[in-house]
C-alpha positions in Angstrom: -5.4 -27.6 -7.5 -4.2 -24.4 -8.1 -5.5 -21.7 -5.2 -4.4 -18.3 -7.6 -7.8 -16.9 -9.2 -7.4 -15.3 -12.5 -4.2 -15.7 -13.7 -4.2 -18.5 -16.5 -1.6 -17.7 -18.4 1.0 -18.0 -15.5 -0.7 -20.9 -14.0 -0.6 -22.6 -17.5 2.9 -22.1 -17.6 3.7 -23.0 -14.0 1.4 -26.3 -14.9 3.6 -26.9 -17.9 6.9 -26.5 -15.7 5.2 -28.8 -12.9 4.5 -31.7 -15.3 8.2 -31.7 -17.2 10.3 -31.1 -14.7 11.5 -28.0 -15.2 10.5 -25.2 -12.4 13.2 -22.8 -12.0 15.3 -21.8 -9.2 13.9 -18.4 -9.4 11.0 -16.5 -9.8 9.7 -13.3 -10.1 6.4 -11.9 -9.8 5.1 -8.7 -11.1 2.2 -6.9 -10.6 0.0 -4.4 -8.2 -0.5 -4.7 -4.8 -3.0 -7.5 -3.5 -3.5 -9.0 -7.0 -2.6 -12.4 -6.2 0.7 -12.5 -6.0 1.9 -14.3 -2.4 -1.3 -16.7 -3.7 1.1 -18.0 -6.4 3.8 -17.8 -4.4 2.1 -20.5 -1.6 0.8 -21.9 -4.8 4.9 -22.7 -6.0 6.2 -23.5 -2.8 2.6 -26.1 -2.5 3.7 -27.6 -6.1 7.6 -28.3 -4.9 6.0 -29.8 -1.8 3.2 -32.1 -3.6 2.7 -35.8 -2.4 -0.1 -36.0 -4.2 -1.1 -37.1 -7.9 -2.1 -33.8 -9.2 0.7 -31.6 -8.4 -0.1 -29.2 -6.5 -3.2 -30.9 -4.9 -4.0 -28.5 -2.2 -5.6 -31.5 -0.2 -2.0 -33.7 0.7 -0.3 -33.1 4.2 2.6 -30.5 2.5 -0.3 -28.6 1.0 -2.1 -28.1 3.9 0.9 -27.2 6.0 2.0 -24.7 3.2 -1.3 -23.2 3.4 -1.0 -22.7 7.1 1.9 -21.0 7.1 3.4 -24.4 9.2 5.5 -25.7 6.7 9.5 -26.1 8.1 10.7 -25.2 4.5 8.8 -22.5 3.3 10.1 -19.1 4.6 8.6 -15.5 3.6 10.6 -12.5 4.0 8.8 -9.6 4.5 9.6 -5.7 5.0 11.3 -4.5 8.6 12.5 -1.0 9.6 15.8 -0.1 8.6 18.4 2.8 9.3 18.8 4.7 6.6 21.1 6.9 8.3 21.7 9.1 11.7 18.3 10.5 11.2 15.6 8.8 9.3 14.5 5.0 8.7 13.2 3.6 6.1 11.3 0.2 5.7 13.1 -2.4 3.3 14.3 -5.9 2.9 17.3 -5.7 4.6 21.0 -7.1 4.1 20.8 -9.2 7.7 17.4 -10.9 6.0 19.2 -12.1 3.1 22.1 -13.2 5.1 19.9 -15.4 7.4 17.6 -16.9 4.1 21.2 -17.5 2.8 22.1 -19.2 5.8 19.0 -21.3 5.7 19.1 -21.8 2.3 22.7 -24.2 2.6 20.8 -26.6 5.0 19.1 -29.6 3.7 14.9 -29.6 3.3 13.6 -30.5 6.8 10.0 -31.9 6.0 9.5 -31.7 2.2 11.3 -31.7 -1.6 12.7 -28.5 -1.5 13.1 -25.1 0.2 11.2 -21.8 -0.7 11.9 -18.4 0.2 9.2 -15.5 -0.9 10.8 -12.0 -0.8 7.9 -9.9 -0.4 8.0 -6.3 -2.2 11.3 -6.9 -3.5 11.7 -3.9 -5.3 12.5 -2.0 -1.3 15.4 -4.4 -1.1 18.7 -2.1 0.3 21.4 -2.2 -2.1 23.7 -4.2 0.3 21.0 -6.9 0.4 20.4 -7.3 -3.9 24.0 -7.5 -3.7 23.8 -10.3 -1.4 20.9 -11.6 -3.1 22.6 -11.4 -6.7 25.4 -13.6 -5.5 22.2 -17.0 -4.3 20.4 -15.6 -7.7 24.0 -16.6 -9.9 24.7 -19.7 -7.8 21.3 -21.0 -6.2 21.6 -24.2 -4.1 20.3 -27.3 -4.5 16.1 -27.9 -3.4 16.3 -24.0 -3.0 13.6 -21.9 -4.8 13.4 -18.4 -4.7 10.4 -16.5 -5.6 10.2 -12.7 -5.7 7.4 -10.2 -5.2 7.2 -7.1 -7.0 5.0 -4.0 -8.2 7.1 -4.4 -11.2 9.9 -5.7 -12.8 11.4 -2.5 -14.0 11.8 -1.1 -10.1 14.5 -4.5 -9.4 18.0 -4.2 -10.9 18.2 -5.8 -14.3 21.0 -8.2 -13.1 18.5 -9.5 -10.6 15.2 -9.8 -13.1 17.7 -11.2 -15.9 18.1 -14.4 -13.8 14.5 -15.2 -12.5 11.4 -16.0 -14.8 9.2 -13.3 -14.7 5.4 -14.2 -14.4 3.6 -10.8 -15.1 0.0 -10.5 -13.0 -2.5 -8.4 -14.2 -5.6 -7.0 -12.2 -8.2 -9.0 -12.4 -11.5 -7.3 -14.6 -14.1 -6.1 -12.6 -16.6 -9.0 -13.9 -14.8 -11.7 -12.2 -14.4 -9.9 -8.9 -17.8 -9.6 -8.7 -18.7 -12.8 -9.4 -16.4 -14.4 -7.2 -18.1 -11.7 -4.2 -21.1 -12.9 -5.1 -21.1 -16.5 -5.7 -18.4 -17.6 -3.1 -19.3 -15.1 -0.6 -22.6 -14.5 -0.6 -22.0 -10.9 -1.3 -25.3 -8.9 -2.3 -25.1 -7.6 -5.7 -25.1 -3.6 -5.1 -22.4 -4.5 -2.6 -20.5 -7.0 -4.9 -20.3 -3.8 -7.5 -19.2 -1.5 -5.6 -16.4 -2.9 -4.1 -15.1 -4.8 -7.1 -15.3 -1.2 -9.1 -13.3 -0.1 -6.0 -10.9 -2.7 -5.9 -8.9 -1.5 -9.1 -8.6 -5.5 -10.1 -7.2 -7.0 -6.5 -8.9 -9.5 -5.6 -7.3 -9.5 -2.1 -8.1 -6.1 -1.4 -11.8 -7.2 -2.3 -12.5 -9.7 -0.1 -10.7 -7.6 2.7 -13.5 -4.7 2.0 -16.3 -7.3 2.0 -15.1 -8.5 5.7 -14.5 -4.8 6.6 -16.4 -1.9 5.6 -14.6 0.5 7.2 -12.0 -0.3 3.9 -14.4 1.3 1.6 -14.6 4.3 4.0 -11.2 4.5 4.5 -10.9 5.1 0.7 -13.4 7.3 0.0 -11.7 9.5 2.6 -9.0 9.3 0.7 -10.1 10.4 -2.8 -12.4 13.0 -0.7 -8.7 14.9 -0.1 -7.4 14.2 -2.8 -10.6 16.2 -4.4 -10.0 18.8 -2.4 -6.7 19.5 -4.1 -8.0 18.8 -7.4 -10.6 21.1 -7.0 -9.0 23.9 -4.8 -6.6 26.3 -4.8 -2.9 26.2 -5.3 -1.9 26.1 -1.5 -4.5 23.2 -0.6 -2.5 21.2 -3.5 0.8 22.3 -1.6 -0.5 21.6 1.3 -1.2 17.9 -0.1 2.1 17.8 -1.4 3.9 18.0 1.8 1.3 15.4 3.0 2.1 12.9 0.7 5.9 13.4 0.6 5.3 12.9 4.3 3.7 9.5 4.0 6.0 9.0 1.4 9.3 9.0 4.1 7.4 6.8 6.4 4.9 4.4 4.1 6.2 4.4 0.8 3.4 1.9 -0.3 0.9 4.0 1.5 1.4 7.4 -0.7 2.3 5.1 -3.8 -1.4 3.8 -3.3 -2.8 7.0 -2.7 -1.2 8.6 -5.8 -2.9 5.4 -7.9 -6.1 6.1 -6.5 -5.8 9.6 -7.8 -4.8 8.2 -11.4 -7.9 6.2 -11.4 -10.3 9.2 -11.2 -8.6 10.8 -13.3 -8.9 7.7 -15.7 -12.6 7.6 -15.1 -12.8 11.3 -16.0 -10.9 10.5 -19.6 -13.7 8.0 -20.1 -16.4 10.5 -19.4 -15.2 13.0 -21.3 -14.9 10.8 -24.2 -18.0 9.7 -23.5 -18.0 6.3 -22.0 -19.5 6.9 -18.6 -20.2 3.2 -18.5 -16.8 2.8 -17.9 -16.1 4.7 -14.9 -14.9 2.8 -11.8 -15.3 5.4 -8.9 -19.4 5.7 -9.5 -20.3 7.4 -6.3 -18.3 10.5 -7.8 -20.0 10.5 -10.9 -21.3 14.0 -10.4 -17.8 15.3 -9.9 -16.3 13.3 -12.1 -18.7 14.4 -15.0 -18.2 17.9 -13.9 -14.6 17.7 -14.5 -14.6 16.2 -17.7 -17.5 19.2 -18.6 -14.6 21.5 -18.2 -11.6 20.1 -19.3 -10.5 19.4 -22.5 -8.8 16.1 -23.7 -5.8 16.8 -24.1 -6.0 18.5 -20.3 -7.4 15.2 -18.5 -4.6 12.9 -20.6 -1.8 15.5 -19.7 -2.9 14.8 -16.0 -2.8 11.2 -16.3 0.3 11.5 -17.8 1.7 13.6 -15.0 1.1 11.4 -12.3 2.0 8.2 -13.8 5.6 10.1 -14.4 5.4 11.2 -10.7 4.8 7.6 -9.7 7.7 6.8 -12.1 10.0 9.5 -10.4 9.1 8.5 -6.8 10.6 5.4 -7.8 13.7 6.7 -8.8 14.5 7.7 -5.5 13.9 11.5 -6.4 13.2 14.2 -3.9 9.4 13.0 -2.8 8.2 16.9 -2.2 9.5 18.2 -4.9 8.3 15.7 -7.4 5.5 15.9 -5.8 5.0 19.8 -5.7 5.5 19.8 -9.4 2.9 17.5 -10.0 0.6 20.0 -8.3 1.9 22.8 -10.4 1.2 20.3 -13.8 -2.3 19.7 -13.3 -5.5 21.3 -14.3 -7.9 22.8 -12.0 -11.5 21.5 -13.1 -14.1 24.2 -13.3 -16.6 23.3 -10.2 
């Protein structure tokens, strides 16, 4: 039994793989944050592993130990601080990570099939470590499956995407978040809304808010500043700017997050304004939301839209964090109040 919610068209064609034969030696998968994607990964390195009739069964003794985190041949690798030079550090997948998976990687499975290794947000690999990586990717070892974990495909170098399959995970739609809050776990229905409005499609995120308020707090403090600059003057959208660049140096995924949170009220006020207020995610700003889309015209709220999904884009490319992000400040509208 698969344990990934949601995703049938990559669980169809993991199934398919199962039942011929034919998983590959690579994977890689694609989509926002906390949308399922180290599920899949446990739910590939459960499938290699499988004793059981149904692969994978989720019930057998390699299932379970997979699930716990216990298995001996299942290995994540996750982010750590590196040096990025005399003065600042950054967080990435590092070069001495690779080398060790590498190392593990030429030793024979210890308890099951075959060995996994899940590269969490591979797209902050250093270069010296996709080099390394490249080299396991062109000659992978026997029993040795690699699975990568991205925010996209297009932030990993094209020689590494070219040889993995790439299983593309979309958020989940509201609907099914809700349901899932509410019949699994017992979540009221005002409370199964709002968070799965709030959740932008991760279901991982979700259930973390429905275990801990303070999440939904946390964001609403969030899109309060970043209201403030939308709706003040030029200096409070500097003074954001330098905030965010900020975060940027020291929690790349943190400002990344932020910025998409900013996109998605943005997106809600396209909807009003083209009148389709049904649509709108972030509901308890429906009165500023409304507001802006009363004083902006369409091809205003778009350009926005467009302006910070090329920011996003830019901040990718390893441009200069505040001035990207100081131009974005200069490119967007100021609603009326």
């Amino acid at each position: 039994m698969w344990q990934t919610v949601g995703h049938n068209r990559a669980i169809d064609s993991l199934t398919l793989a199962v039942q011929n034969g034919r998983l590959s030696h690579a994977y890689l998968l694609a989509g926002p944050p906390r949308v399922g994607k180290h599920t899949l990964a446990l739910d590939i390195a459960r499938a290699l592993n499988c004793t059981g009739p149904c692969r994978p069964c989720a019930e057998c003794r390699q299932c379970q130990r997979v699930s716990l985190g216990l298995h001996a041949d299942v290995y994540v690798v996750g982010l750590e601080q590196q040096q990025a030079d005399d003065t600042r550090t950054r967080i990435a997948v590092g070069i001495d990570q690779v080398r060790e998976a590498q190392r593990m990687a030429s030793l024979k499975p210890f308890e099951g099939s075959g060995r996994v290794f899940i590269f969490e947000s591979a797209e902050l690999l250093s270069d010296q470590a996709a080099n390394a990586l490249l080299k396991t990717l062109e000659e992978p070892p026997e029993q040795v499956t690699l699975v990568l974990l991205a925010t996209a495909a297009e932030l990993l170098p094209e020689t590494i995407v070219s040889r993995c399959t790439v299983l593309k995970l979309r958020p989940l739609s509201h609907a099914l978040i809700e349901e899932i809050l509410r019949n699994e776990h017992g979540a009221t229905p005002d409370l199964a809304e709002r968070i799965a409005l709030a959740s932008r499609g991760s279901l991982g995120w979700a259930l973390d808010a429905l275990a801990d308020p303070s999440l939904l707090e946390a964001l609403a403090e969030q899109l309060e500043e970043l209201l403030g600059a939308t709706f003040g003057t030029l200096e409070q959208r500097f003074d954001l700017a330098s905030s965010l660049a900020t975060r940027f140096t020291r929690n790349r995924a943190d400002a990344v997050s932020r910025l998409a949170l900013w996109l998605g009220w943005w997106r809600d006020v396209m909807m009003s304004n083209r009148g389709a207020p049904e649509l709108v995610a972030n509901v308890d700003y429906r009165e500023q939301i409304d507001a802006a889309a009363a004083s902006l015209a369409p091809h205003q709220v778009t350009g926005a839209i467009a302006a910070i999904a090329e920011t996003l884009d830019r901040l990718e490319g390893n441009v200069n964090p505040r001035l990207a992000l100081e131009g974005l400040m200069l490119e967007l509208p100021r609603p009326g109040p």
